[in-house]
PASEBA-1860 file (N, C-alpha, C; in nm, 3 decimals):
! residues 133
1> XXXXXXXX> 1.523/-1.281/-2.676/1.460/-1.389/-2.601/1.518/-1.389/-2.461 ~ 1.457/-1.428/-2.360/1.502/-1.367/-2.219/1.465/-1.525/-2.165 ~ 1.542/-1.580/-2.127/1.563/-1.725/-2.056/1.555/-1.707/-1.893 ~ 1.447/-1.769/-1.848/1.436/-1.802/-1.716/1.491/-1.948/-1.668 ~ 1.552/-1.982/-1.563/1.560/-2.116/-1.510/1.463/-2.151/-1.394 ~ 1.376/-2.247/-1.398/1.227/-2.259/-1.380/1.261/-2.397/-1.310 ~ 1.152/-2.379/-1.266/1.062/-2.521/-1.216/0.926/-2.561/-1.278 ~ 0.972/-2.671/-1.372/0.853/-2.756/-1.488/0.797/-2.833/-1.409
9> XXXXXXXX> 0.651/-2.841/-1.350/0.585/-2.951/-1.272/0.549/-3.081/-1.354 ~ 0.577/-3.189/-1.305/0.526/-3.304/-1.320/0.480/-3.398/-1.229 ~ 0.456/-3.544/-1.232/0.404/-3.627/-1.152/0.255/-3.629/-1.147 ~ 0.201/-3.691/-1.083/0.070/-3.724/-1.045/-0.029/-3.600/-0.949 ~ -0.132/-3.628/-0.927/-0.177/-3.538/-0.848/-0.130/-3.546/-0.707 ~ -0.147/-3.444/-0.653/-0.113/-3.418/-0.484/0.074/-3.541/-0.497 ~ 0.146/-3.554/-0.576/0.247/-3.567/-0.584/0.334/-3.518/-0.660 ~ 0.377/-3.407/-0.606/0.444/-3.338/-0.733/0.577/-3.354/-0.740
17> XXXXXXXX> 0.635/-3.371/-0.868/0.771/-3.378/-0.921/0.846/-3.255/-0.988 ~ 0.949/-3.211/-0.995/0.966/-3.084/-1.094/1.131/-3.105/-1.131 ~ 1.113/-3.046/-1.242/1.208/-3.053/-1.353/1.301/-2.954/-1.314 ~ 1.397/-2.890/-1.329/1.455/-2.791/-1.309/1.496/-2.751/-1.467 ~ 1.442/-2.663/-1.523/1.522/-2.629/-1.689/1.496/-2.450/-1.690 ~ 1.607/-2.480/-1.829/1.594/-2.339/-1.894/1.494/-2.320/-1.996 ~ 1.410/-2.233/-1.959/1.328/-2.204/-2.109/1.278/-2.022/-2.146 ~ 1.199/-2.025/-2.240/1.176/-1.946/-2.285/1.092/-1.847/-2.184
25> XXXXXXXX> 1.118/-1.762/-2.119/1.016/-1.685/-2.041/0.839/-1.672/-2.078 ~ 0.837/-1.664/-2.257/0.706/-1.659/-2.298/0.646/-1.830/-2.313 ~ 0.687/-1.925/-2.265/0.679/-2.050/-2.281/0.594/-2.095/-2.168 ~ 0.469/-2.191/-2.152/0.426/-2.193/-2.076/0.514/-2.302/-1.950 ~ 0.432/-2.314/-1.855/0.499/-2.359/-1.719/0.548/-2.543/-1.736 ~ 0.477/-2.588/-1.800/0.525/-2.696/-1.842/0.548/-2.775/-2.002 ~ 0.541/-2.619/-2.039/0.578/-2.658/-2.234/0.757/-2.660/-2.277 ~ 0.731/-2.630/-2.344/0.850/-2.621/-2.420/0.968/-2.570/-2.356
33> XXXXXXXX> 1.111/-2.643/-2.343/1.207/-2.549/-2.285/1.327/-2.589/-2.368 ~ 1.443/-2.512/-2.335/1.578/-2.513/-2.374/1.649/-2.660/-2.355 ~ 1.667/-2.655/-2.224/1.788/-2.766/-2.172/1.722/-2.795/-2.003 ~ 1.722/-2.932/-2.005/1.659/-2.964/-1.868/1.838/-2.955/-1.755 ~ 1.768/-2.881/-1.673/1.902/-2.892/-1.554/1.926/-3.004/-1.443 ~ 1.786/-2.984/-1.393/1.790/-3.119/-1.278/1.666/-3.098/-1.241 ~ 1.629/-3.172/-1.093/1.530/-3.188/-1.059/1.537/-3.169/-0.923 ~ 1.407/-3.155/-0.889/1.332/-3.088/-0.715/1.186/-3.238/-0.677
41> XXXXXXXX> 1.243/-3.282/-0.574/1.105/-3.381/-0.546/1.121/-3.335/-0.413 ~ 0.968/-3.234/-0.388/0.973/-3.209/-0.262/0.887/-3.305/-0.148 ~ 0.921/-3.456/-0.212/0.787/-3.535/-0.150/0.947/-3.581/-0.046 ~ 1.031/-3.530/-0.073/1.149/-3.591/0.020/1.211/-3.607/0.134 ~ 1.246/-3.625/0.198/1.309/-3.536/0.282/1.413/-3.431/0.295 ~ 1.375/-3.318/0.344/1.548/-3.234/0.316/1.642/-3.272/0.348 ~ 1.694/-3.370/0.393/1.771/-3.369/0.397/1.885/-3.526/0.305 ~ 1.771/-3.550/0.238/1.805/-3.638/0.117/1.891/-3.590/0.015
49> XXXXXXXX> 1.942/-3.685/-0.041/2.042/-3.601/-0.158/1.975/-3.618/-0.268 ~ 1.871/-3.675/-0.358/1.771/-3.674/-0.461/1.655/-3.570/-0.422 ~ 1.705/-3.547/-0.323/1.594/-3.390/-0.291/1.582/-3.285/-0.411 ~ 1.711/-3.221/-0.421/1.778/-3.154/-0.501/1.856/-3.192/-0.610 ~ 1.806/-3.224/-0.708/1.954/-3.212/-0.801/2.013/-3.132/-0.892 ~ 2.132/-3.114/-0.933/2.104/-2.991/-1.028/2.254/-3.021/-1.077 ~ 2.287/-2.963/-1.244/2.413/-2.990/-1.309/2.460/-2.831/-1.285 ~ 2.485/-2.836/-1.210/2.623/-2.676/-1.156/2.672/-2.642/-1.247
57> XXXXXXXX> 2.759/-2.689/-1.348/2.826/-2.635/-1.474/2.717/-2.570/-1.541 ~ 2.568/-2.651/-1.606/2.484/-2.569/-1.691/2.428/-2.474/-1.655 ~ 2.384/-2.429/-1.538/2.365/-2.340/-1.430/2.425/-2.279/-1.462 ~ 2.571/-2.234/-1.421/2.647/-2.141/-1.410/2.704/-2.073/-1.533 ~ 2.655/-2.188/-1.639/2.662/-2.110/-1.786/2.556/-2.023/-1.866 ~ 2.420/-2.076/-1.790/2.340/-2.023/-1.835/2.319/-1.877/-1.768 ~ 2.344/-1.870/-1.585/2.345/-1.734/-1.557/2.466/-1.643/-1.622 ~ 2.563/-1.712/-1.657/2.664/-1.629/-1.731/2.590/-1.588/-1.868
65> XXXXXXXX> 2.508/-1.614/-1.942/2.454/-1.606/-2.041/2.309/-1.547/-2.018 ~ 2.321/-1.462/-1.887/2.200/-1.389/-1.877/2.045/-1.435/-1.842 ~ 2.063/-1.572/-1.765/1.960/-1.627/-1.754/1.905/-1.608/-1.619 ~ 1.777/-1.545/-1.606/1.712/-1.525/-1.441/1.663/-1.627/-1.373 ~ 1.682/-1.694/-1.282/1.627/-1.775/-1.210/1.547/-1.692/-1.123 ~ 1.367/-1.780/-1.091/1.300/-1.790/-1.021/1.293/-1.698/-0.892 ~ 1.213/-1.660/-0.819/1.244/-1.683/-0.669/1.291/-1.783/-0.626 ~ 1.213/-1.874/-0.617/1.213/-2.004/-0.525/1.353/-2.096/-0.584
73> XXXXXXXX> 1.375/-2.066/-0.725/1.549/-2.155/-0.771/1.577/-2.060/-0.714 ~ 1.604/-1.900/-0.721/1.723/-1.884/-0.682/1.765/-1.924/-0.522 ~ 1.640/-1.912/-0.464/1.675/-1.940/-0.278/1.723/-2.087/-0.277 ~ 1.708/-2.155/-0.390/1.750/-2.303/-0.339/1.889/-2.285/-0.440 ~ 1.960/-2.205/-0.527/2.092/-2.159/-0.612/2.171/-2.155/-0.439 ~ 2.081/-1.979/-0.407/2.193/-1.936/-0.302/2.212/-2.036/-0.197 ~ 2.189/-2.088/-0.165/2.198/-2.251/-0.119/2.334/-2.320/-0.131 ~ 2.318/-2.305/-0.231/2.457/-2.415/-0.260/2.569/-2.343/-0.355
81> XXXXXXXX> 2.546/-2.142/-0.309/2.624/-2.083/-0.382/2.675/-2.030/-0.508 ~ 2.544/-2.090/-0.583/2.563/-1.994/-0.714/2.527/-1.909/-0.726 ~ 2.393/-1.824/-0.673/2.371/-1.694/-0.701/2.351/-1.644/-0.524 ~ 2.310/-1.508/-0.536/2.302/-1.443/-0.413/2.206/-1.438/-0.370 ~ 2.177/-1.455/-0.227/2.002/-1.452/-0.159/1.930/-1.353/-0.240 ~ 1.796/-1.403/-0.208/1.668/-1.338/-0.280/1.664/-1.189/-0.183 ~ 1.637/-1.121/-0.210/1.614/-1.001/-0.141/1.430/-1.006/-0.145 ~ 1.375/-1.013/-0.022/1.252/-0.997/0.035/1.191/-0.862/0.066
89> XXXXXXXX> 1.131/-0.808/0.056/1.099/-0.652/0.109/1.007/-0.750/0.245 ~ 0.971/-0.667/0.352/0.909/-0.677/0.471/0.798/-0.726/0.491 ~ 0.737/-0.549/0.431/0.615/-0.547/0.405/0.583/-0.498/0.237 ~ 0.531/-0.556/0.152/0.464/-0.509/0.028/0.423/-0.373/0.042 ~ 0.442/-0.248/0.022/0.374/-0.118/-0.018/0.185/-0.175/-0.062 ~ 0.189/-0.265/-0.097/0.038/-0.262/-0.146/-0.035/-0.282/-0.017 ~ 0.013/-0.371/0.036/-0.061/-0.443/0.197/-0.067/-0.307/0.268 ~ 0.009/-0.214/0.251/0.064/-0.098/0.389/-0.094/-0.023/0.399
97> XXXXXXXX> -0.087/0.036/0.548/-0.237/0.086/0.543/-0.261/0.242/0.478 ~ -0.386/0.272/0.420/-0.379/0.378/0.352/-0.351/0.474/0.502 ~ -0.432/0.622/0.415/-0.403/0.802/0.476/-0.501/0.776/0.605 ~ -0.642/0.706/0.576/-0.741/0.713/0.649/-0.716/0.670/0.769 ~ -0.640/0.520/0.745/-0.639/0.425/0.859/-0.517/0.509/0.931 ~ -0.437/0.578/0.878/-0.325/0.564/0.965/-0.360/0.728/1.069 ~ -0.460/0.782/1.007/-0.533/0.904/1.072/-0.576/0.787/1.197 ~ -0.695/0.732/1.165/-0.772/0.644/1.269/-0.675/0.604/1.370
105> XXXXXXXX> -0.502/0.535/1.341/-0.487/0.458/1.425/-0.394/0.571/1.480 ~ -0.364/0.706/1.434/-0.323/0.776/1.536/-0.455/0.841/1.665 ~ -0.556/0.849/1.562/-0.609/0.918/1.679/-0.655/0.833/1.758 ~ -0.657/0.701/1.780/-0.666/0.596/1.895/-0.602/0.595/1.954 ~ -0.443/0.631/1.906/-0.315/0.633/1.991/-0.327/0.731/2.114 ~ -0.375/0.863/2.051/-0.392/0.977/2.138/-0.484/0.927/2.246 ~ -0.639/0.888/2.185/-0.724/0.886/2.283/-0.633/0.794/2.427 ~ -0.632/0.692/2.359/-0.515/0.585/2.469/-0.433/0.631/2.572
113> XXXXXXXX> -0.323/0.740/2.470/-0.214/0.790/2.576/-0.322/0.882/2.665 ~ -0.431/0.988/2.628/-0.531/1.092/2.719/-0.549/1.001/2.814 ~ -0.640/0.874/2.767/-0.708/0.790/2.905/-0.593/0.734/3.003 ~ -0.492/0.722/2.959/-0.356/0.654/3.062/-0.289/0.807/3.147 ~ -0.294/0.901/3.082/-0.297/1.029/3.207/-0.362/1.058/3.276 ~ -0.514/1.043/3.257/-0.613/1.094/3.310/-0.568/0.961/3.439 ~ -0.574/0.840/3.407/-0.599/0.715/3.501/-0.470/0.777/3.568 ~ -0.366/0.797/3.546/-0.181/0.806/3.612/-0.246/0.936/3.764
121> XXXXXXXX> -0.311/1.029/3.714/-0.374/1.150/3.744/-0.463/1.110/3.892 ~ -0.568/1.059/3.843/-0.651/1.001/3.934/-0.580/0.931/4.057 ~ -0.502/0.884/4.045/-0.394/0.775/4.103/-0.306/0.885/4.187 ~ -0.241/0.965/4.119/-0.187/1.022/4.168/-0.247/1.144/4.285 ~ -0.362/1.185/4.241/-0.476/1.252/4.308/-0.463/1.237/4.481 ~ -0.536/1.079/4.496/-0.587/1.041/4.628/-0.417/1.030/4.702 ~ -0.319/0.968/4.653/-0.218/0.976/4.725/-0.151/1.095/4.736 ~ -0.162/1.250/4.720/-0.148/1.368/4.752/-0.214/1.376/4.869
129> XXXXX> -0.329/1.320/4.859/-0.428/1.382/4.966/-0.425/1.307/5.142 ~ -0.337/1.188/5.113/-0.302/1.086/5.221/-0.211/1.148/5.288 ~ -0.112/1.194/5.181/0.010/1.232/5.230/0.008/1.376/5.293 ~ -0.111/1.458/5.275/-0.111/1.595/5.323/-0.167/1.593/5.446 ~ -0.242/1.469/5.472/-0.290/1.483/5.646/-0.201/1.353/5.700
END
C-alpha cells in the first residue's frame, strides 16, 4: 500500500477548505484516509497563521514511513522545512516543438540573417561610393 499525504477538499462551493491527511493512494480525493494532519484554507490570507496548519511530528513520521507528499504539500512541506523543494523541469518535453517546426524556424532564421546582409550590404554600397569621389 503506498500512502500519499494529500489535500482532501471540503467546504462549500467557490469556498474551498482542505484537509491535509494521509491516505491510501488508490483512495479517492475526498474518501477514505489514514490519519488527518492539518489543514489549508486558502480563502486566507498568507500571511495568517490558520492559513496553514499542520502536526510536524505526524508528518515527519509518516515521510519516515515512506509516505509521498503531493506537489503542491510538498512546496508548502519545503516551506517550513520538512522535505526538499519540488524540482520543476522548464519546459515539459511534450510542449517542445517537433523535427518540422524546428526545420521551419531555422530556415526563417536563415532567411532573416540573408535579408539583414543583403540590407548591411546595400548600406554599405552607397557609402563606398561617397567616399570614392
Amino acid at each position: 500500500m503506498s500512502v500519499r499525504i494529500r489535500l482532501s477538499r471540503g467546504g462549500s462551493k467557490k469556498r474551498p477548505f482542505y484537509k491535509v491527511v494521509a491516505a491510501d493512494q488508490r483512495s479517492p480525493r475526498d474518501g477514505r484516509f489514514i490519519e488527518r494532519l492539518g489543514s489549508y484554507n486558502p480563502m486566507l490570507p498568507q500571511d495568517h497563521a490558520e492559513r496553514f496548519t499542520i502536526n510536524e511530528e505526524r508528518v515527519k513520521y509518516w515521510l519516515a514511513q515512506g509516505a509521498q507528499p503531493t506537489e503542491r504539500l510538498q512546496k508548502m512541506l519545503s516551506n517550513l522545512g520538512l522535505t526538499s523543494k519540488v524540482v520543476l523541469r522548464e519546459q515539459p518535453s511534450k510542449s517542445a516543438p517537433k523535427a518540422k517546426a524546428l526545420e521551419r524556424l531555422k530556415e526563417k532564421e536563415e532567411k532573416a540573417k540573408a535579408a539583414a546582409e543583403a540590407a548591411a550590404a546595400e548600406a554599405a554600397a552607397p557609402a563606398e561610393e561617397a567616399s570614392a569621389e
